[in-house]
N, C-alpha and C positions, 0 to 999 in steps of 0.2 A: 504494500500500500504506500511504503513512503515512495518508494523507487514511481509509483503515478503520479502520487502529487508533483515530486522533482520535476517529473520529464513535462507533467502538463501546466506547471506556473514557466517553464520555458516558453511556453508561447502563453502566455496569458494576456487575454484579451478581454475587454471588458466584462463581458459575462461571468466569464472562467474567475478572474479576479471575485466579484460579488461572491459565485458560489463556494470558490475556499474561503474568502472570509466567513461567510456562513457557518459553513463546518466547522469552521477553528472556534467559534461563541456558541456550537450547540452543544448540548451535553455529551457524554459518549453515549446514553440511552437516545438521544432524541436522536443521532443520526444513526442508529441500528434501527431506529423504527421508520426513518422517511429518505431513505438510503434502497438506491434497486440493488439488491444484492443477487446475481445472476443463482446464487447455487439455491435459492429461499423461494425461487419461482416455480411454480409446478408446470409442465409443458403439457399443452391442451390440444387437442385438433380440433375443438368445439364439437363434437359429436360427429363429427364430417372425419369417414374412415375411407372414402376414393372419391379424383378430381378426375376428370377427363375432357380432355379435346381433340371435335374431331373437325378437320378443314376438308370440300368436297372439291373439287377441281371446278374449273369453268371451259369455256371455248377455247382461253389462253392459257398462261403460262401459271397457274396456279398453285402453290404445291396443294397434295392433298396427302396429308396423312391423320392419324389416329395416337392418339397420346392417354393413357391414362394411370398416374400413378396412388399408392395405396397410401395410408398414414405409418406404414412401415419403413416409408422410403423408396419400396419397390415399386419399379415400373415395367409397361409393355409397349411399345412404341411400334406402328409399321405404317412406314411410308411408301408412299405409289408415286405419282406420276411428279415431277418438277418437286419434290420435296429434297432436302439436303440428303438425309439417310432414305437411301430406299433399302426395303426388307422387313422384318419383322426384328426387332430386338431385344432385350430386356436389359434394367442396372439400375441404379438407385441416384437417389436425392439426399439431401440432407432433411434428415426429420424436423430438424429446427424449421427449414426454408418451408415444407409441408405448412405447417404448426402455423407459423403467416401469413401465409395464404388464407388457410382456413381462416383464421379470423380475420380476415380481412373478409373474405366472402359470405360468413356472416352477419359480420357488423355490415356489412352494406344491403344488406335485402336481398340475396340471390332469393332467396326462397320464395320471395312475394315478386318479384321479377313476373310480366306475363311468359307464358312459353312460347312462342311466337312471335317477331321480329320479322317484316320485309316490306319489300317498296314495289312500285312497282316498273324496275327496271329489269332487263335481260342480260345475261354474261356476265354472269355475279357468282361468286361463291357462297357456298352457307357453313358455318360455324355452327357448331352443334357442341355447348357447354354443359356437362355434365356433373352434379355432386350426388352421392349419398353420405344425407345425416339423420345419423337416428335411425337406420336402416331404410328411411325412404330416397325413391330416388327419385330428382328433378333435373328433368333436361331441356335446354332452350334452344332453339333453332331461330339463328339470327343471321339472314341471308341480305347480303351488299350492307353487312356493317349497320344495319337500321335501327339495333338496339341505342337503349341508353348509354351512356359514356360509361357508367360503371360497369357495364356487363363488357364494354370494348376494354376499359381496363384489366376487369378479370381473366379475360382473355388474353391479351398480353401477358401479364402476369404466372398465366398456366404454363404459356411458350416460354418462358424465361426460365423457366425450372429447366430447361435440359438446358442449358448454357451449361452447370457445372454439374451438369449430371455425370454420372463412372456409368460406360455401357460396358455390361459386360462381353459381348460378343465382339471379337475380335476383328471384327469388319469395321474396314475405315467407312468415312462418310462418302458418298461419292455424289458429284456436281452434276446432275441432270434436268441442265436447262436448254436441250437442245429442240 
């Protein structure tokens, strides 16, 4: 702990200044009690035990593949046509990054979300956002992006998990955007 403080009144900046001064005038109970202490948090998936995304192709160059991982960390991934990985594959996530998502997708209303999303344009892809929590499952089909911002956010968000995902199948990714 001392070794943080050190390295973070190096750069202290105004904020950072206020809240060590803080800490140094609060008791040592008052800051075990209003202090995040990472090991004292219990890690939650809000009741949400699998996330899934599925992307459909269009006319164009769309990738489409199928993403869906568990609150274990594990996933199953297979991608088709202009997607980065094509194939089927499996490998994990970090259960922490899971645990955020989740609550992120249920503080923001996925569940009350309608299921249905579209416009009325042609040579569009659909997005198909998947949870089960609580053992129920809800899926949303939101074709040319027509949902609300938070369902496009969640979405993003889904795809952002395989950035540091470990696949375990030993097949590189391969560029098929011809």
């Amino acid at each position: 702990m001392v070794l943080s403080l050190v390295c973070s009144c190096s750069f202290a900046g105004e904020i950072s200044e206020i809240y060590f001064k803080n800490q140094s005038t609060n008791s040592v109970e008052d800051r075990r009690n209003n202090r995040a202490v990472t090991s004292d948090i219990v890690s939650t998936n809000y009741g949400i035990t699998e996330i899934g995304i599925e992307r459909s192709g269009c006319f164009g160059s769309c990738p489409a593949y199928t993403f869906i991982v568990k609150s274990d960390g594990s996933f199953h991934y297979k991608g088709e046509n202009y997607a980065e990985r094509k194939g089927d594959f499996t490998g994990t996530i970090s259960v922490w990054e899971f645990n955020n998502l989740a609550q992120f997708i249920k503080e923001s209303g996925f569940v009350d979300l309608k299921d249905t999303y579209m416009r009325g344009i042609t040579d569009s892809s659909t997005t198909y956002t998947m949870i089960v929590m609580n053992g129920k499952q809800k899926i949303i089909s939101d074709y040319a992006r027509s949902g609300p911002t938070k369902l496009w956010a969640i979405e993003e968000l889904i795809d952002h998990l395989l950035v540091g995902a470990k696949w375990i199948d030993s097949k590189k990714p391969t560029d098929d955007k011809k």
